[in-house]
BALOBA-1460 file (C-alpha; in Angstrom, 3 decimals):
// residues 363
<rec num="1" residu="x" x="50.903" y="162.135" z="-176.186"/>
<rec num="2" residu="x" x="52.616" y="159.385" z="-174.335"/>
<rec num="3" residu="x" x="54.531" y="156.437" z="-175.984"/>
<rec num="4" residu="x" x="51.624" y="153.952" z="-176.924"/>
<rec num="5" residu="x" x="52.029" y="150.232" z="-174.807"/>
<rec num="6" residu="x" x="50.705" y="146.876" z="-176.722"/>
<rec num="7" residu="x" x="50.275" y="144.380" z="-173.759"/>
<rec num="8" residu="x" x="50.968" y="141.036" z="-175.436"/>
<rec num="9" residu="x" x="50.024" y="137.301" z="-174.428"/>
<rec num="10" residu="x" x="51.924" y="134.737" z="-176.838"/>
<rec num="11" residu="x" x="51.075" y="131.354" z="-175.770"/>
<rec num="12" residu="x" x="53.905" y="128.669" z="-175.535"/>
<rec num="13" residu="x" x="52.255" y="125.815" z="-176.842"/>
<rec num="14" residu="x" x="55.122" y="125.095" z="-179.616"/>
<rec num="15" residu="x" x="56.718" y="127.960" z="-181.376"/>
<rec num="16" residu="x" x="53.891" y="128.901" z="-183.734"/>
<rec num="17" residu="x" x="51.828" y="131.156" z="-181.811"/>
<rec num="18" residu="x" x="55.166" y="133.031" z="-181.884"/>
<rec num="19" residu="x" x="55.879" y="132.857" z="-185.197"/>
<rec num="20" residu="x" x="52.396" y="134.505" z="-186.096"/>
<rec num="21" residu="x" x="52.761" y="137.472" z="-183.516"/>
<rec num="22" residu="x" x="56.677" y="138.485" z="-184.445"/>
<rec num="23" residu="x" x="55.958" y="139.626" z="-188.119"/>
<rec num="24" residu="x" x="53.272" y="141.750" z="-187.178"/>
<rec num="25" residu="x" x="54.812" y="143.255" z="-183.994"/>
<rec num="26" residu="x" x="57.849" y="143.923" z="-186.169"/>
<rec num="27" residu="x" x="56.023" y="145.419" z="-188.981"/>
<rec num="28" residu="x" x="53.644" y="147.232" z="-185.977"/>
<rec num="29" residu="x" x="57.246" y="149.020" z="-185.047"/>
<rec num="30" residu="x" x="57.826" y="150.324" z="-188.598"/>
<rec num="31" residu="x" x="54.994" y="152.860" z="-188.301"/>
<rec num="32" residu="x" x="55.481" y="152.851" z="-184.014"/>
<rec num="33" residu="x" x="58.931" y="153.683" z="-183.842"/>
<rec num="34" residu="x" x="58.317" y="154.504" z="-180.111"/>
<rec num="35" residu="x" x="55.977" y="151.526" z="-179.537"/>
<rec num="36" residu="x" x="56.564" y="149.684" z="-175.973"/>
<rec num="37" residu="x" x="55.939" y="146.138" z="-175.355"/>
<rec num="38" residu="x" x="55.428" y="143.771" z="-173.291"/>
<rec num="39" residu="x" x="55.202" y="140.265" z="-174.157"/>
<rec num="40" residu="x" x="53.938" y="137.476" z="-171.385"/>
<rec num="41" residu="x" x="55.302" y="134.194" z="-172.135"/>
<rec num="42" residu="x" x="56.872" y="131.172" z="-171.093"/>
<rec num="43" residu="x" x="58.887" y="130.807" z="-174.224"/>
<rec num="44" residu="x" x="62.410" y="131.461" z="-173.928"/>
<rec num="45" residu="x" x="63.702" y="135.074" z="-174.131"/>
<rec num="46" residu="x" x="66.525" y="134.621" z="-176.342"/>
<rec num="47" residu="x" x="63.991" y="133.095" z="-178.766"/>
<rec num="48" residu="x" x="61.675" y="136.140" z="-179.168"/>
<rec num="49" residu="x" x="64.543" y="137.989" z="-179.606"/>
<rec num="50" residu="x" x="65.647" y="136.122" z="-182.531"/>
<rec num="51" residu="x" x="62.186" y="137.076" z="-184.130"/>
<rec num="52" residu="x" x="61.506" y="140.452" z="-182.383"/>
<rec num="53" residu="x" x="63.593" y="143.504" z="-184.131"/>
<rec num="54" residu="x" x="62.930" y="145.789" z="-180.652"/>
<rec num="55" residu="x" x="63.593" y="145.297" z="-177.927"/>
<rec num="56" residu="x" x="60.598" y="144.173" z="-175.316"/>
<rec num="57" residu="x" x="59.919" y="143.578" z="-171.490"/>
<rec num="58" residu="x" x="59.429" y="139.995" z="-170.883"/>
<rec num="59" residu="x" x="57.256" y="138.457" z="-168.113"/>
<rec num="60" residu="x" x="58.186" y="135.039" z="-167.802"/>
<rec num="61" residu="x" x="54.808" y="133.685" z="-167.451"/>
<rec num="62" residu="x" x="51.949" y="131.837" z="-169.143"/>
<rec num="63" residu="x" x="48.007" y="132.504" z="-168.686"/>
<rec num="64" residu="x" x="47.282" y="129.412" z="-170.871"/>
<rec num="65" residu="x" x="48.516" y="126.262" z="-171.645"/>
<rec num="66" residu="x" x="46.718" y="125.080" z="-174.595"/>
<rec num="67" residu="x" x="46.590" y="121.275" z="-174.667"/>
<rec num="68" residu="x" x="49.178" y="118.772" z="-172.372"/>
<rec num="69" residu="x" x="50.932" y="116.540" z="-174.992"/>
<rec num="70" residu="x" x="52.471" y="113.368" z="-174.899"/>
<rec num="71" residu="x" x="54.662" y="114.699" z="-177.758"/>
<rec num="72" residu="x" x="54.596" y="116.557" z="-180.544"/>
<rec num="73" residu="x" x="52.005" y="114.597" z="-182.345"/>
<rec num="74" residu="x" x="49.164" y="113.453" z="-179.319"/>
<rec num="75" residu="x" x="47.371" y="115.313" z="-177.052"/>
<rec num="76" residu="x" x="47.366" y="114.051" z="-173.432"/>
<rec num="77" residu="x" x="43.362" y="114.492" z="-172.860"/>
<rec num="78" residu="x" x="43.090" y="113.126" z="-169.664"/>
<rec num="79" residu="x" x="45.538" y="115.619" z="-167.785"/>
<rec num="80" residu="x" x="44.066" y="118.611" z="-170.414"/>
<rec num="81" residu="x" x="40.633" y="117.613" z="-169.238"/>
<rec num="82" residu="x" x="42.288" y="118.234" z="-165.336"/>
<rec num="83" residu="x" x="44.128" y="121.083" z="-166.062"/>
<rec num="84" residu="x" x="41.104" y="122.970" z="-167.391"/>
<rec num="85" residu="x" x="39.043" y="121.899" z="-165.198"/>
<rec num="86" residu="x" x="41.329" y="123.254" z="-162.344"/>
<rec num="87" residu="x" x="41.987" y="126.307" z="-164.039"/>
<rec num="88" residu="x" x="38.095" y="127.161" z="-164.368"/>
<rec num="89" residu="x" x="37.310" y="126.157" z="-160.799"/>
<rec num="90" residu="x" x="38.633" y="129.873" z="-159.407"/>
<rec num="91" residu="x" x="37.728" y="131.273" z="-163.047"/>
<rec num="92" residu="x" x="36.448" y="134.364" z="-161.776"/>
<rec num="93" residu="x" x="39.100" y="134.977" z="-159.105"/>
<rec num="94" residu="x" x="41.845" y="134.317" z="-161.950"/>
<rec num="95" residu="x" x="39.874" y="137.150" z="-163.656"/>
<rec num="96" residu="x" x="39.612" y="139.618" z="-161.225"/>
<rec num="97" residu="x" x="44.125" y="139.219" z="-160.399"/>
<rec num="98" residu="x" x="44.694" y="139.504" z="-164.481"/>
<rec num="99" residu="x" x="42.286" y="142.656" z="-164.320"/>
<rec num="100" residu="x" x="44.647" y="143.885" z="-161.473"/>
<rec num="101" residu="x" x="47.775" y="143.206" z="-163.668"/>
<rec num="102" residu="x" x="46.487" y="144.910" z="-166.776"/>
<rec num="103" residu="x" x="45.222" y="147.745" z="-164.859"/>
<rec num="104" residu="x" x="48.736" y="148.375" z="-163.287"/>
<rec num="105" residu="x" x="50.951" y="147.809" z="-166.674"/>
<rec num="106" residu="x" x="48.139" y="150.163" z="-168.185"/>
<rec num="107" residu="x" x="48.724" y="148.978" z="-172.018"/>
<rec num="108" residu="x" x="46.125" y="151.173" z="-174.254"/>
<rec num="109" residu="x" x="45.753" y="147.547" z="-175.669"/>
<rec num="110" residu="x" x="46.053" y="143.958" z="-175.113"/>
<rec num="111" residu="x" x="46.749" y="141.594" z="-177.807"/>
<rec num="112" residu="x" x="46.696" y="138.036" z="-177.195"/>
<rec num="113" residu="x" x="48.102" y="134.699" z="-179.587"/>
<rec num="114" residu="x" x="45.700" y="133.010" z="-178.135"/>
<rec num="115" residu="x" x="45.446" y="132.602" z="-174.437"/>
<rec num="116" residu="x" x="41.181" y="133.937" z="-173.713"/>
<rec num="117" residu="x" x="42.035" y="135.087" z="-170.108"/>
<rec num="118" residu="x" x="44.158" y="137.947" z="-170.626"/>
<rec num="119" residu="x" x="40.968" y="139.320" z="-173.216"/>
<rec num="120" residu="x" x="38.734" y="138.505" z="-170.055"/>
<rec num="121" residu="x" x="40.895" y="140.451" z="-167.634"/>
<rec num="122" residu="x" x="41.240" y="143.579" z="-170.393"/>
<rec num="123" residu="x" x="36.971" y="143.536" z="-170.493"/>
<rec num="124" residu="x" x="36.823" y="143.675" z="-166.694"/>
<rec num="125" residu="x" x="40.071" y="146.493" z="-166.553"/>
<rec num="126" residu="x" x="38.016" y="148.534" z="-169.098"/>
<rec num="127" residu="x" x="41.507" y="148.229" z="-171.883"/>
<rec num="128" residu="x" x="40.379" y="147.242" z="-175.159"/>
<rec num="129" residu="x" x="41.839" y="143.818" z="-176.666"/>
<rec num="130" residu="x" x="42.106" y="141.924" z="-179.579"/>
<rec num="131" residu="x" x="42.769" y="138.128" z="-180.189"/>
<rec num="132" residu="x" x="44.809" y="137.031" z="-183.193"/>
<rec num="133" residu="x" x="45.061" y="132.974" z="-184.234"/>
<rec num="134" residu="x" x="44.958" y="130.585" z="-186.525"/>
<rec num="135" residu="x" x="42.262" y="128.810" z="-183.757"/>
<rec num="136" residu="x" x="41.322" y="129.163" z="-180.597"/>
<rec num="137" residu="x" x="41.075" y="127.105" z="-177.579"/>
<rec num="138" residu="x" x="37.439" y="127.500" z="-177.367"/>
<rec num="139" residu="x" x="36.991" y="125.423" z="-180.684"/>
<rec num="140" residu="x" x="39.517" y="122.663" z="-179.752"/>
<rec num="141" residu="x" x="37.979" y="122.381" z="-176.398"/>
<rec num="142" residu="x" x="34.375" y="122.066" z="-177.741"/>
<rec num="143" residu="x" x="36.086" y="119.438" z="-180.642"/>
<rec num="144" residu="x" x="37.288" y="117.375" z="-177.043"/>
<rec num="145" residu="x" x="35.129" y="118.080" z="-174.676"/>
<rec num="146" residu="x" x="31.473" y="119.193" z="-175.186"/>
<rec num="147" residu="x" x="30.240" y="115.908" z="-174.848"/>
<rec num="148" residu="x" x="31.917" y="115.630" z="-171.231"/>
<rec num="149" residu="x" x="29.078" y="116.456" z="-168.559"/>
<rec num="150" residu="x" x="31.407" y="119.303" z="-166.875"/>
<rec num="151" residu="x" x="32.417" y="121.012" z="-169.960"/>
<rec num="152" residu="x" x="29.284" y="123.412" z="-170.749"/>
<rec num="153" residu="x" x="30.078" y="126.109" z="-167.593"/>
<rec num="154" residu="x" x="33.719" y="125.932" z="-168.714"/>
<rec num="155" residu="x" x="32.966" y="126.411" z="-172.668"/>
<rec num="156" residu="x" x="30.661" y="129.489" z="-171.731"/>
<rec num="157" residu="x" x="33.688" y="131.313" z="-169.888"/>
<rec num="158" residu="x" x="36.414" y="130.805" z="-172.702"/>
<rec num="159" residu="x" x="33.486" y="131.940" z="-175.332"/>
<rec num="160" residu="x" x="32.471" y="135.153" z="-173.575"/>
<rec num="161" residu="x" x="36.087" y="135.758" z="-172.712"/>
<rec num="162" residu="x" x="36.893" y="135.541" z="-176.574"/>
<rec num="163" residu="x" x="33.483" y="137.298" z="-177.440"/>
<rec num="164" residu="x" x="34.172" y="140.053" z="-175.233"/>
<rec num="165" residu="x" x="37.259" y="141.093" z="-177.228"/>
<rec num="166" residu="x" x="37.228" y="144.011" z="-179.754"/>
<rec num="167" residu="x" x="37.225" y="141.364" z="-182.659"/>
<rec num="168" residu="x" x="39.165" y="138.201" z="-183.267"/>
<rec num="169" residu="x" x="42.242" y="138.259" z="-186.208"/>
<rec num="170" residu="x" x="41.350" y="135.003" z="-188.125"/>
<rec num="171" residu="x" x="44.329" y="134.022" z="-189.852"/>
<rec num="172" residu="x" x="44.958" y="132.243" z="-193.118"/>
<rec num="173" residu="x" x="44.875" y="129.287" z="-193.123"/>
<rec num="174" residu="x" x="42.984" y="128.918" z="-190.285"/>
<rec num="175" residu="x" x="39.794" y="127.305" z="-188.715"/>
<rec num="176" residu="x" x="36.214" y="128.329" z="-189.622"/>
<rec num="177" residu="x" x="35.553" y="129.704" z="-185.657"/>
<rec num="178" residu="x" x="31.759" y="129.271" z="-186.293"/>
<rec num="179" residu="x" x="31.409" y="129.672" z="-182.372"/>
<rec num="180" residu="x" x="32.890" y="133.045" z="-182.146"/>
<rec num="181" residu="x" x="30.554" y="136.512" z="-182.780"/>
<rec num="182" residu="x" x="33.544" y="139.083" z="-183.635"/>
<rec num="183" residu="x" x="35.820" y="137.074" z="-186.568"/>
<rec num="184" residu="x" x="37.772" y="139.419" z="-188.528"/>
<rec num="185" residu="x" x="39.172" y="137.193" z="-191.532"/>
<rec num="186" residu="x" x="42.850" y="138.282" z="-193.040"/>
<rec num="187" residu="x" x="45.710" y="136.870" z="-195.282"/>
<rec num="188" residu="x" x="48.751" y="134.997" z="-194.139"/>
<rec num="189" residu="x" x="51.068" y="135.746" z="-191.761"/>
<rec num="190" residu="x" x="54.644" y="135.073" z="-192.375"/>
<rec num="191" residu="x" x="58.196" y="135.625" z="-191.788"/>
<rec num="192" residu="x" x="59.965" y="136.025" z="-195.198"/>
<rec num="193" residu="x" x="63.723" y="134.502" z="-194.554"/>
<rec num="194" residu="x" x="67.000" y="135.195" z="-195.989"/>
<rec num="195" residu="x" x="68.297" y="132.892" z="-199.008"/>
<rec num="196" residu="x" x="72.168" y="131.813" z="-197.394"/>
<rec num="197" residu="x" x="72.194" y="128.375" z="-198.509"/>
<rec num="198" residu="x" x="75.477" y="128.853" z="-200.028"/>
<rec num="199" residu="x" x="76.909" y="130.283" z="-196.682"/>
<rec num="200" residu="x" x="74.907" y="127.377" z="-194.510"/>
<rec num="201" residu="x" x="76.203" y="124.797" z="-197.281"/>
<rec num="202" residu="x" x="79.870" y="126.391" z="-196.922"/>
<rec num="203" residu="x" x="79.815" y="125.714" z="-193.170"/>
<rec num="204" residu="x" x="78.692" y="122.290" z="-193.617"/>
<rec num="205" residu="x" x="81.079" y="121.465" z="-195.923"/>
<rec num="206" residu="x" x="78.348" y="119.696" z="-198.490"/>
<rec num="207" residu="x" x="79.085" y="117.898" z="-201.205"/>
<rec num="208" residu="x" x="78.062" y="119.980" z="-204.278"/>
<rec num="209" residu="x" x="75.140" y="116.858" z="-204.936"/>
<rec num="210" residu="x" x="74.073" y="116.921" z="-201.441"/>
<rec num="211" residu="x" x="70.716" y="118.049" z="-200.516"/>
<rec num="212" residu="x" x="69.792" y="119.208" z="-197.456"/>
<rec num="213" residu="x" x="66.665" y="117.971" z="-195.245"/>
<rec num="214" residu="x" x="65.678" y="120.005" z="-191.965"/>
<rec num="215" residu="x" x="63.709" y="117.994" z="-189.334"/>
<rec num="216" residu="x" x="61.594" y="120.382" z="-187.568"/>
<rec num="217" residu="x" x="58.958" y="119.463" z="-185.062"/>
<rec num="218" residu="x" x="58.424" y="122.767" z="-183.270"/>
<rec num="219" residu="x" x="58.619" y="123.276" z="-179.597"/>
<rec num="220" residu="x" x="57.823" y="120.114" z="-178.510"/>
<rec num="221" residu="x" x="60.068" y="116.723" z="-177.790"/>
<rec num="222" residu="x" x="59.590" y="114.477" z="-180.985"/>
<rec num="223" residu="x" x="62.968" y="112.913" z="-181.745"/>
<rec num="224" residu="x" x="63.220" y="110.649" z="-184.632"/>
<rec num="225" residu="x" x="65.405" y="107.646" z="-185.080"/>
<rec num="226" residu="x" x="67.321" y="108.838" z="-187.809"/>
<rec num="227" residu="x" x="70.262" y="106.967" z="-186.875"/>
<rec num="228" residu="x" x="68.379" y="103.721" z="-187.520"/>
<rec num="229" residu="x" x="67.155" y="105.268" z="-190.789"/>
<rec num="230" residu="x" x="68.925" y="103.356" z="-194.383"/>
<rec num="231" residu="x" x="70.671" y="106.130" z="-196.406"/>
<rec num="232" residu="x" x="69.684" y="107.786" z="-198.710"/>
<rec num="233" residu="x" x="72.477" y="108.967" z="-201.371"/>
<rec num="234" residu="x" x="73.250" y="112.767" z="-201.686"/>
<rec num="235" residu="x" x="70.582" y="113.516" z="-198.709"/>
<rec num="236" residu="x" x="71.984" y="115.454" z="-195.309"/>
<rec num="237" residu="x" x="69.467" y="115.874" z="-192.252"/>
<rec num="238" residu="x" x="69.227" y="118.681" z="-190.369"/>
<rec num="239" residu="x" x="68.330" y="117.549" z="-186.392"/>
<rec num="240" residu="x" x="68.188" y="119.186" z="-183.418"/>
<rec num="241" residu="x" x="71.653" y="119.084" z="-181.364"/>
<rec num="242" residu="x" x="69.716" y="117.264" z="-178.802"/>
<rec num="243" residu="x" x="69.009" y="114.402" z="-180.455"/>
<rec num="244" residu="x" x="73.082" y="113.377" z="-180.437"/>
<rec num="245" residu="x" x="73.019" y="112.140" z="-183.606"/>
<rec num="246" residu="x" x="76.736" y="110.750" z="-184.711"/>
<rec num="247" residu="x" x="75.787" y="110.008" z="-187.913"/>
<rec num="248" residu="x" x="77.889" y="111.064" z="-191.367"/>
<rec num="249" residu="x" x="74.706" y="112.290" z="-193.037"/>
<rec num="250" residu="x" x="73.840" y="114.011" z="-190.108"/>
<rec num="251" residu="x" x="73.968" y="117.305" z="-189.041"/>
<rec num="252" residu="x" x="73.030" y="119.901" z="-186.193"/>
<rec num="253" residu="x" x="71.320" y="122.650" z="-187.110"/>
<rec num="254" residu="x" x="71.368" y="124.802" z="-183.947"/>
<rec num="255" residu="x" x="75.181" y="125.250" z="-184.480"/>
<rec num="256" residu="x" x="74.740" y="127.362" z="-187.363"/>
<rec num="257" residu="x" x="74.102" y="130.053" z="-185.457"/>
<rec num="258" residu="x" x="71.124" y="130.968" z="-188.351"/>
<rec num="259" residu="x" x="67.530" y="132.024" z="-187.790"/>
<rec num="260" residu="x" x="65.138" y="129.253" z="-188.208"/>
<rec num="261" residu="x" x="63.060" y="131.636" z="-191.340"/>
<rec num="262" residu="x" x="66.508" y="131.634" z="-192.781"/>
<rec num="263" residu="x" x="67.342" y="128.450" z="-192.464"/>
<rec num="264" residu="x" x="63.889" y="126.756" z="-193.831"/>
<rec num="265" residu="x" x="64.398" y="129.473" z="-196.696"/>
<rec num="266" residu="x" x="68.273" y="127.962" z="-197.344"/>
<rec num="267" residu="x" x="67.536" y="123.847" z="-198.146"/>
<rec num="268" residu="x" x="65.880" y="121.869" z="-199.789"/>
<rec num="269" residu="x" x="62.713" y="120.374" z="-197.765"/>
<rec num="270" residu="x" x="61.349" y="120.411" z="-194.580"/>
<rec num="271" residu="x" x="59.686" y="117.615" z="-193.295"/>
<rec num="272" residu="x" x="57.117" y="118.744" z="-190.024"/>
<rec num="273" residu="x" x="54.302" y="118.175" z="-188.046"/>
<rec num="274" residu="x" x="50.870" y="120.401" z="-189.435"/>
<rec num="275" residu="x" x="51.823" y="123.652" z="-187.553"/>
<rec num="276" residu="x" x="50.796" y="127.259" z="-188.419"/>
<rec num="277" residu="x" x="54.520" y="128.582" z="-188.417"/>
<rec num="278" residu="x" x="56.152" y="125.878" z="-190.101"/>
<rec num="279" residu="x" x="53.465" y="125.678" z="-193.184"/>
<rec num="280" residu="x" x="53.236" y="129.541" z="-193.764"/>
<rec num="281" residu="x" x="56.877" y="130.348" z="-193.867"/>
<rec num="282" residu="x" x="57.488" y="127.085" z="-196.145"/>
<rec num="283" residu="x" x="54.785" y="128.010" z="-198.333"/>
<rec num="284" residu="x" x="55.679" y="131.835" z="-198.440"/>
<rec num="285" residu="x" x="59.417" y="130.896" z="-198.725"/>
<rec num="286" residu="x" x="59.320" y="128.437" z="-201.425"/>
<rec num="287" residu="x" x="60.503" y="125.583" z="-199.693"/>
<rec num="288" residu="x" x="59.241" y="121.869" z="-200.435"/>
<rec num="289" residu="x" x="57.726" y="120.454" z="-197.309"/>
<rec num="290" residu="x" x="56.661" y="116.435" z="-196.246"/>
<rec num="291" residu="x" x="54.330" y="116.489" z="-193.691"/>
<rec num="292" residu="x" x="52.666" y="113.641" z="-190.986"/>
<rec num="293" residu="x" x="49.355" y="114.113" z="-189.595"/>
<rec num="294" residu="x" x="49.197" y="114.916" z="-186.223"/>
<rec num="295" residu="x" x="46.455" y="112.286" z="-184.581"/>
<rec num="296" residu="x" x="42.880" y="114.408" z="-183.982"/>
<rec num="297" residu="x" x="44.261" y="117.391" z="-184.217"/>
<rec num="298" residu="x" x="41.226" y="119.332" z="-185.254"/>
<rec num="299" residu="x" x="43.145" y="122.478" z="-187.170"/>
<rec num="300" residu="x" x="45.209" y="120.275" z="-189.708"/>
<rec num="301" residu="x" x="42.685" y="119.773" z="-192.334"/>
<rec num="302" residu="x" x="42.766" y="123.851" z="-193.015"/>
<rec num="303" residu="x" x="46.200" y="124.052" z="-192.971"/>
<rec num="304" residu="x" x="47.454" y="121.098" z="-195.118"/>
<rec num="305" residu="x" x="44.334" y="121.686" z="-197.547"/>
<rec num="306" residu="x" x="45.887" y="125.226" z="-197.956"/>
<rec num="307" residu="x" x="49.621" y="123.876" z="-197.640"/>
<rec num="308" residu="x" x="48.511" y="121.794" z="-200.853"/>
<rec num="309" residu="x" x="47.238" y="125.320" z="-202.704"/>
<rec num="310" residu="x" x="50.068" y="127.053" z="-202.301"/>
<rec num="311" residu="x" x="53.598" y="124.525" z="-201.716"/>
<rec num="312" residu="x" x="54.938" y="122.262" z="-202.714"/>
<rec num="313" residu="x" x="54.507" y="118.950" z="-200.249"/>
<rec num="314" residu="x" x="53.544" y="115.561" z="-199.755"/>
<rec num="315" residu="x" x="52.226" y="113.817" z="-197.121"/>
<rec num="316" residu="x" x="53.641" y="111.003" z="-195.358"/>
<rec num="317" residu="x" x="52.531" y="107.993" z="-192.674"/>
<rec num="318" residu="x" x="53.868" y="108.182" z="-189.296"/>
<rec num="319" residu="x" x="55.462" y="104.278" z="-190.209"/>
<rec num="320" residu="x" x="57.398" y="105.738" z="-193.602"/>
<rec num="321" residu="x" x="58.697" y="108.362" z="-191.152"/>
<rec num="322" residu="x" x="59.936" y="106.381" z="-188.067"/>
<rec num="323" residu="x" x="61.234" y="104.073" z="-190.719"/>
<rec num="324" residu="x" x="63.206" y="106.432" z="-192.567"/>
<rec num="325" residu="x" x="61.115" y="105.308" z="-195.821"/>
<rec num="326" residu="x" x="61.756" y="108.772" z="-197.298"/>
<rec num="327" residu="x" x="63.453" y="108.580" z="-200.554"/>
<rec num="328" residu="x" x="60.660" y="107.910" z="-202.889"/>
<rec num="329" residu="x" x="58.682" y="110.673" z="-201.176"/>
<rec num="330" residu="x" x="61.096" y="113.123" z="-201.636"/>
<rec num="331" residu="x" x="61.924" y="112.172" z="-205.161"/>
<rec num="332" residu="x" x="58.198" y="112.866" z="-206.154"/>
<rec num="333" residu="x" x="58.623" y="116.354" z="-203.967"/>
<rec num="334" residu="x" x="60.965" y="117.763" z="-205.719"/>
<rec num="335" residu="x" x="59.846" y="116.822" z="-209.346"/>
<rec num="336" residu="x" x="56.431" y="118.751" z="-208.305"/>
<rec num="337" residu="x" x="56.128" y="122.589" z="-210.121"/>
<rec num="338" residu="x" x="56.157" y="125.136" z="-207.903"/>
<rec num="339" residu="x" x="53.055" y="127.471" z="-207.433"/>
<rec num="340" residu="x" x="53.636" y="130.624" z="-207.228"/>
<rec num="341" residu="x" x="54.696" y="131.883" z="-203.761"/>
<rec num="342" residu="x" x="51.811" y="133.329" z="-201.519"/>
<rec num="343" residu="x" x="51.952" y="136.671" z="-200.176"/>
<rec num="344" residu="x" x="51.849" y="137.233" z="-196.152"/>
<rec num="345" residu="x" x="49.137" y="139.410" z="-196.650"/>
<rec num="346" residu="x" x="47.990" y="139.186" z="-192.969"/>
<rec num="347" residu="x" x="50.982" y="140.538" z="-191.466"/>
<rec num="348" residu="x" x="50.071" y="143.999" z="-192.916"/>
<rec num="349" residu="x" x="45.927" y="144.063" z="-192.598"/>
<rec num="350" residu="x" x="47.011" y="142.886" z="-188.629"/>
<rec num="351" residu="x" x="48.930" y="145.616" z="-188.129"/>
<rec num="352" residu="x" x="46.481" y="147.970" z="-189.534"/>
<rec num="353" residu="x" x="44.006" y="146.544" z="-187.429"/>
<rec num="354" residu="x" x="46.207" y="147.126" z="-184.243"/>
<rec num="355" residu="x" x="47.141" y="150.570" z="-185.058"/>
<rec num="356" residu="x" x="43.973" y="153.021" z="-184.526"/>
<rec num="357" residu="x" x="44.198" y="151.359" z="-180.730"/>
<rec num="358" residu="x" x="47.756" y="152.717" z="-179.981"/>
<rec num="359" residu="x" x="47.676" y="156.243" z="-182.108"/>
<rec num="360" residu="x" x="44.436" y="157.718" z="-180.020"/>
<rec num="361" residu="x" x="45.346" y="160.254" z="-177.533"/>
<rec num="362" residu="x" x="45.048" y="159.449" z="-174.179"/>
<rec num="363" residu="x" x="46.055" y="162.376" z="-172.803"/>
């Protein structure tokens, strides 16, 4: 029997599509020693290697681009409304060259986080494919579009394409997916970090009071004027390098040369944007989170309903935030008790579910 191949789509719309595929691809190569992959996507290399424990062949490419945003917390719906409407105009042509592409490669299965045309392309190649996702585009386009005249032909094709996948991997948290016919339900999927918060504080050089704060907006632009913010005693924030903050209570984060589960895992809050990634691993790693609502994004409400289950966190306005109004909020987030940690459940019952595909004999 040949060395099984995964074929693997990871979208790049922000980092958390990423951070729900890595756990179970790594714990996928615990019982597939000899499993080969290939990943499509147009996130960085050197990032999926920070999260991948194999190595991988990497097509630099992306079959989906989610939704265009202004930034990290609105949706730009006119050019999303172009851009699908572009991609759909060829739809079956686009189809018929991602059937080719499969059919070359010739994965025994595709597994896609959450682009629908790669599970269209596997149907037509005859490879069998599942989808795995918090949501899917079908559901977000239908919560932006279906009242649009041109949107029914164009909601049909991203609902057979899902449809016509072996099943669909819903995770938890995650939307209800009412409008799909094959949702498998499972647990949470999370990386579990390593605790080096008195290496990361050693580095820093932190005051033995000093608490540390790590900004994270995922993979898109949002910077913050922390530099305009009023201090707050015994508080450090962790930015982005990018944001060229000179600041004494500032830091950069990328510098510590520490992967991001590690790092959320090593201080003392997290303030975010509602994001798959970022809410699982804080949840699952014990770290206290703030959170701003993103503005009609349709998949918060599961996620910061569950966020408020199983973390501790605290939500705050988009004007507290930009104003650096932060102290009292994180004074009543750290006096919370904290629930006991969930379990990443789903990173397991995916696996299992990806298995039987890659152990037949196609010999």
């Amino acid at each position: 029997m040949s060395a099984p191949h995964l074929f693997v789509d990871i979208s790049a719309h922000g980092f958390g599509h990423l951070a729900q595929t890595a756990p179970v691809l790594n714990r996928l190569l615990q019982q597939l020693p000899d499993l080969c992959i290939t990943i499509r996507s147009d996130l960085p290399t050197a990032r999926m290697q920070a999260r991948l424990v194999a190595p991988f062949q990497h097509l630099a490419d992306s079959s989906d681009f989610g939704y265009v945003m202004h930034d990290a917390m609105c949706v730009d719906l006119a050019t999303t409304a172009r851009a699908y409407r572009k991609q759909h105009a060829d739809w079956e042509a686009r189809v018929d060259r991602e059937a080719r592409l499969l059919a070359e490669l010739q994965p025994r299965l595709v597994l896609s986080d959450v682009a629908y045309l790669p599970l269209a392309g596997a149907a037509r190649a005859g490879i069998p494919a599942l989808a795995m996702c918090s949501l899917n585009w079908a559901g977000l386009f239908a919560h932006f579009f279906a009242s649009e005249p041109w949107a029914a032909p164009i909601l049909h094709q991203m609902l057979a394409a899902y449809n016509g996948a072996e099943c669909f991997l819903r995770l938890t948290p995650g939307m209800a997916m009412s409008e799909l016919s094959r949702v498998r339900r499972i647990g949470p999927v999370a990386t579990i970090g390593n605790d080096c918060r008195q290496a990361v504080r050693a580095q820093l050089r932190c005051a033995s009071d000093e608490r540390l704060v790590l900004i994270a907006f995922g993979g898109f632009s949002q910077q913050l004027p922390v530099a305009n913010w009023p201090h707050i005693a015994g508080v450090r924030w962790l930015v982005p390098q990018d944001w060229q903050v000179a600041q004494p209570n500032c830091s950069d984060f990328e510098p510590l040369d520490r992967p991001m589960t590690d790092l959320l895992c090593s201080v003392d809050a997290v303030i975010a944007k509602p994001g798959y990634g970022t809410f699982s691993e804080a949840a699952c790693n014990g770290t206290p989170l703030l959170y701003v609502r993103r503005h009609d994004w349709p998949e918060q409400d599961c996620l910061i309903d569950w966020l408020h289950q199983h973390a501790r966190c605290r939500e705050i306005s988009a004007a507290d935030l930009l104003a650096g109004r932060l102290q009292e909020a994180l004074d009543l987030l750290w006096q919370q008790t904290a629930p006991p940690l969930p379990l990443p459940s789903g990173t397991q019952e995916a696996a299992a579910a990806l298995l039987p595909w890659l152990t037949v004999d196609d010999g």
